[in-house]
C-alpha positions as CSV (number, residue, x, y, z in Angstrom):
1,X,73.5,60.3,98.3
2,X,71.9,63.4,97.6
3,X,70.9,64.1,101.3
4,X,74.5,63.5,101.8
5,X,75.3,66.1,99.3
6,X,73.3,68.5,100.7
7,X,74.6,68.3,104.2
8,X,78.2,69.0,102.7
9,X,76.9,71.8,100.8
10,X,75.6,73.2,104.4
11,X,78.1,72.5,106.2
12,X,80.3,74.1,103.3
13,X,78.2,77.4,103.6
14,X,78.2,77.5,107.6
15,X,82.0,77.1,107.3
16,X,82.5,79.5,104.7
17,X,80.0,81.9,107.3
18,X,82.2,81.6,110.7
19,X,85.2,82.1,108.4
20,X,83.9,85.3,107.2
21,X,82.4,86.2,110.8
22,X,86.3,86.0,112.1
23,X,87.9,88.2,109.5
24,X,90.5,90.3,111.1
25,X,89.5,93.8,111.1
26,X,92.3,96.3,110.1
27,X,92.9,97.2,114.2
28,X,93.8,93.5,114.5
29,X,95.9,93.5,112.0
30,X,97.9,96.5,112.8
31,X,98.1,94.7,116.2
32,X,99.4,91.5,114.2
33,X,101.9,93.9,112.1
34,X,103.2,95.4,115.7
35,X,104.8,91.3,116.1
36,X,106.2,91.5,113.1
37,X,109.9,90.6,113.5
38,X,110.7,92.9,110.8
39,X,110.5,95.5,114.1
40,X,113.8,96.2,116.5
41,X,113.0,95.8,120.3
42,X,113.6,99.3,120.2
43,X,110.9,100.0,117.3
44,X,108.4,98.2,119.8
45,X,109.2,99.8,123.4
46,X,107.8,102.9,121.6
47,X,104.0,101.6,120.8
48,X,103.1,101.9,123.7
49,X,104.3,106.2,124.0
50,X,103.2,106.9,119.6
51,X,100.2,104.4,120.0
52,X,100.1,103.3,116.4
53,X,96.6,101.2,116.4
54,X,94.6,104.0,117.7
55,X,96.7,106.9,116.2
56,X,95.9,104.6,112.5
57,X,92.1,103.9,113.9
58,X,91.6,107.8,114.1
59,X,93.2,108.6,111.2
60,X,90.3,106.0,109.4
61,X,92.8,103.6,107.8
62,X,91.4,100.5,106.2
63,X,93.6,97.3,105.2
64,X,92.2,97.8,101.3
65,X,93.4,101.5,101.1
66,X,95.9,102.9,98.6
67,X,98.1,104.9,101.1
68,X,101.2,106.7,100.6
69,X,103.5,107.7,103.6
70,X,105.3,110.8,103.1
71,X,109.1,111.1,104.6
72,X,108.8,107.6,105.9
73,X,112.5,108.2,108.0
74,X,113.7,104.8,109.1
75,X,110.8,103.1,108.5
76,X,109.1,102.8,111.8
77,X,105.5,102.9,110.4
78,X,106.4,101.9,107.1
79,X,107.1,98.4,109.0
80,X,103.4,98.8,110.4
81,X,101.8,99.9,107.4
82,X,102.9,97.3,105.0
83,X,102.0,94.3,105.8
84,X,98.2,95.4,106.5
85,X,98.2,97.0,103.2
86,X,99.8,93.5,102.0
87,X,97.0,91.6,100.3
88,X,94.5,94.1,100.1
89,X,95.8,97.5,99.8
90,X,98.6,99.5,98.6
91,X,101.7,100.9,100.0
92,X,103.7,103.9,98.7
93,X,106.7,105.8,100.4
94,X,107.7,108.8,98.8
95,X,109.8,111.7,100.0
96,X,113.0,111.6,101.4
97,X,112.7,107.8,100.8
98,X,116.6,106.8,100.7
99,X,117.0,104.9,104.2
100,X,113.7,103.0,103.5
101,X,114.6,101.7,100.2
102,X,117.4,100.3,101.7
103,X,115.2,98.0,104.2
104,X,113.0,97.5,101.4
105,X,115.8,96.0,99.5
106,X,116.7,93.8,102.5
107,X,113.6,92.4,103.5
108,X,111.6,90.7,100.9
109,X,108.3,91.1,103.1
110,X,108.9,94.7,102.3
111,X,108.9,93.9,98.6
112,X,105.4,95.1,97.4
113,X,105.9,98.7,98.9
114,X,106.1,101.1,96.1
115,X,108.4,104.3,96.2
116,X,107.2,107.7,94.5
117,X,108.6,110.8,93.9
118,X,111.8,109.2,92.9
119,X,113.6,112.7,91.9
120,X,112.2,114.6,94.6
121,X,115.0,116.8,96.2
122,X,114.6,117.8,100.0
123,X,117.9,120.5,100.5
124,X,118.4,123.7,102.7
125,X,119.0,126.5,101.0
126,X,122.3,128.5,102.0
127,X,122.1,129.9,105.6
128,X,118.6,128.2,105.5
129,X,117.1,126.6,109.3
130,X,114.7,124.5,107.5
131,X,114.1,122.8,104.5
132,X,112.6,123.3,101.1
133,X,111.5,120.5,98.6
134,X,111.7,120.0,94.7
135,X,110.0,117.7,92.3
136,X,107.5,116.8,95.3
137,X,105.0,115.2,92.5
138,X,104.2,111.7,93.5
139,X,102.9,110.4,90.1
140,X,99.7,109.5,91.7
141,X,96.0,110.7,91.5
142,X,94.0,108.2,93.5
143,X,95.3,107.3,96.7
144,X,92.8,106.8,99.8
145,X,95.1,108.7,102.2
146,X,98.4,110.2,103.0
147,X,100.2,110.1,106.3
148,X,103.3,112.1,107.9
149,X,104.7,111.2,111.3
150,X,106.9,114.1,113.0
151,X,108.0,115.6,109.4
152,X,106.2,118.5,108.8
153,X,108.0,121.1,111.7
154,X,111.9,119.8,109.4
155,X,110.3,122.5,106.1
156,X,110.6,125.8,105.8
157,X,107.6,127.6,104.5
158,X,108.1,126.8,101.0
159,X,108.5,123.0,101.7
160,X,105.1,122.9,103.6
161,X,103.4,124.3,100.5
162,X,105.6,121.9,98.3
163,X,104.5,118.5,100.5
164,X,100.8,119.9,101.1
165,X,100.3,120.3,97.7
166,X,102.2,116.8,97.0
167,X,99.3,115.4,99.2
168,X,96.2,117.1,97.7
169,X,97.5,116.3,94.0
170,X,98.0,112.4,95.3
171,X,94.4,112.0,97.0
172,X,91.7,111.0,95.2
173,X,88.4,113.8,96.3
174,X,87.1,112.7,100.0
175,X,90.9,111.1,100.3
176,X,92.4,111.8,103.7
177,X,95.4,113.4,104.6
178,X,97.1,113.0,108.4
179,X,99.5,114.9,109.9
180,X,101.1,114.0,113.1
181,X,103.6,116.6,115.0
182,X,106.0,117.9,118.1
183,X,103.5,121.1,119.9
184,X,104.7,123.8,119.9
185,X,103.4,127.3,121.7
186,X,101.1,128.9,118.8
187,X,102.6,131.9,117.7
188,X,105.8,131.2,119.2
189,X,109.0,132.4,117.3
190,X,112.1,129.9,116.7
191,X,114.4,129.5,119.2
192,X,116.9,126.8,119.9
193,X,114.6,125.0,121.7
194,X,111.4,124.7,119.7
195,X,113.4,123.6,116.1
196,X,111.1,120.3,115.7
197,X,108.2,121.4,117.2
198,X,105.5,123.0,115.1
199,X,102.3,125.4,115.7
200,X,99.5,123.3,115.3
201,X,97.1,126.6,114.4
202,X,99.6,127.3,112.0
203,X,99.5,123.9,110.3
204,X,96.2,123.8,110.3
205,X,96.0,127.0,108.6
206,X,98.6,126.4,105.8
207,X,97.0,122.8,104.9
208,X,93.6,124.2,104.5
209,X,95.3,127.0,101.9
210,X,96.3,123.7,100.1
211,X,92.8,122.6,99.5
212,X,91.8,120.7,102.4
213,X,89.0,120.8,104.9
214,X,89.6,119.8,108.6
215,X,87.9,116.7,109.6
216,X,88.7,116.3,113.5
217,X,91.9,116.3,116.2
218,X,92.8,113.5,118.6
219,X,94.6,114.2,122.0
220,X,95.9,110.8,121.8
221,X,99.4,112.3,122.3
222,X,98.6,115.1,124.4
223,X,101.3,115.1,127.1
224,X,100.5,117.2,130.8
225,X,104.1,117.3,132.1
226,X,105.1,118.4,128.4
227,X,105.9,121.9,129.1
228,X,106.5,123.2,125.3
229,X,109.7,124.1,126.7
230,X,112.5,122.4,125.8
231,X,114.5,120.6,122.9
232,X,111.8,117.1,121.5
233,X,115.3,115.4,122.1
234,X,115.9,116.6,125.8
235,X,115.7,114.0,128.5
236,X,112.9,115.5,130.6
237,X,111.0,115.5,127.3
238,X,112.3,112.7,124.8
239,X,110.0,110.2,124.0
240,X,106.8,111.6,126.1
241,X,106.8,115.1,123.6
242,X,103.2,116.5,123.3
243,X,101.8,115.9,119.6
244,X,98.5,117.4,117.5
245,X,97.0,114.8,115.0
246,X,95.0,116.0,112.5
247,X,92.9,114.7,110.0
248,X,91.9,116.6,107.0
249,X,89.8,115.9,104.0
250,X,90.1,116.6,100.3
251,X,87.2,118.8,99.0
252,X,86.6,120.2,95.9
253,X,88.3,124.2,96.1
């Protein structure tokens, strides 16, 4: 009896080992999330141009993060993010949240995803191209990282500083911040052509006023036969835009 109780003790253990050898790591399941049928067709035809498992693998996310996605849009990477962050981690959406709250409200595998910033305002300002950005505070002082997709060329100058500093007050110190963006020429004035595309020198300049330190760039989007010429939503162009990712770091000021 107590040889047999050992055996099941082993056997217990080498079971308990293989299960733990096989954890999924976060890049699996990302890949898992990209299934989800929480996703249009439409919403996957475009992995395979914004390349979301290696765009969130350079950007350093881990499954038990606390992460907060700034002007989430429609939701196309909130549907990634939360279930990863599910069972481990944390999601928060904050900014311009209104047409993900709605999916939130209609899909209870959305449920656990937290929204921040509640009384933010995003508005143009008479006459104004772009646009500016009140009560930006998200209420949180920890998180492991905040993210952006294709946001940060819709502010003016004012609404940059408001969500930068919306980021750095949000991170806890070492906490990342990405930023992910439409090229534009560097030192290029607007035209009607270039309205959602951004400077990346220029970003990069403005976010480490904010506090934060450059940690590396990925050409993951980098586009050739992206000419930096015409309108993101022009058919030569649409879907196939050059893009600058950029990871930054908070450090002490």
């Amino acid at each position: 009896m107590k040889k047999l109780m050992v055996i099941t003790i082993l056997c217990g253990l080498a079971v308990s080992a293989l299960a733990d050898d096989h954890k999924m790591s976060t890049s699996d399941l990302v890949k898992e999330a990209l299934k989800s049928e929480l996703r249009s067709d439409a919403e996957k035809e475009r992995d395979r141009n914004r390349r979301p498992v290696q765009t969130l693998e350079f950007l350093g996310l881990e499954h038990d993060m606390k992460v907060i996605e700034l002007v989430p849009g429609g939701g196309w990477y909130t549907k990634i993010l939360a279930p990863v962050l599910k069972e481990k981690g944390q999601l928060i959406v904050a900014l311009g949240t209104g047409r993900v709250q709605t999916l939130i409200e209609a899909h209870e595998g959305l449920s656990h995803i937290q929204v921040g910033a509640e009384d933010s305002n995003i508005y143009r300002k008479e006459g104004a191209r772009f646009y500016s950005l009140e009560n930006a505070g998200i209420g949180e002082k920890k998180a492991d990282m905040v993210l952006t997709f294709r946001n940060y060329h819709n502010f003016a100058e004012d609404g940059r500083k408001a969500m930068n500093d919306a980021a750095w007050d949000a991170l806890k110190m070492g906490g990342i911040y990405g930023v992910v963006d439409h090229t534009r020429r560097h030192m290029e004035g607007d035209n009607d052509e270039n309205r959602r595309r951004f400077d990346p020198v220029k970003a990069i300049l403005e976010i480490q006023a904010a506090g934060f330190e450059l940690v590396d760039f990925s050409d993951l989007h980098y586009r050739a036969d992206d000419e930096l010429e015409y309108e993101v939503g022009r058919r030569s162009v649409t879907g196939n835009t050059d893009r600058w990712t950029l990871k930054f770091k908070k450090v002490k000021k």
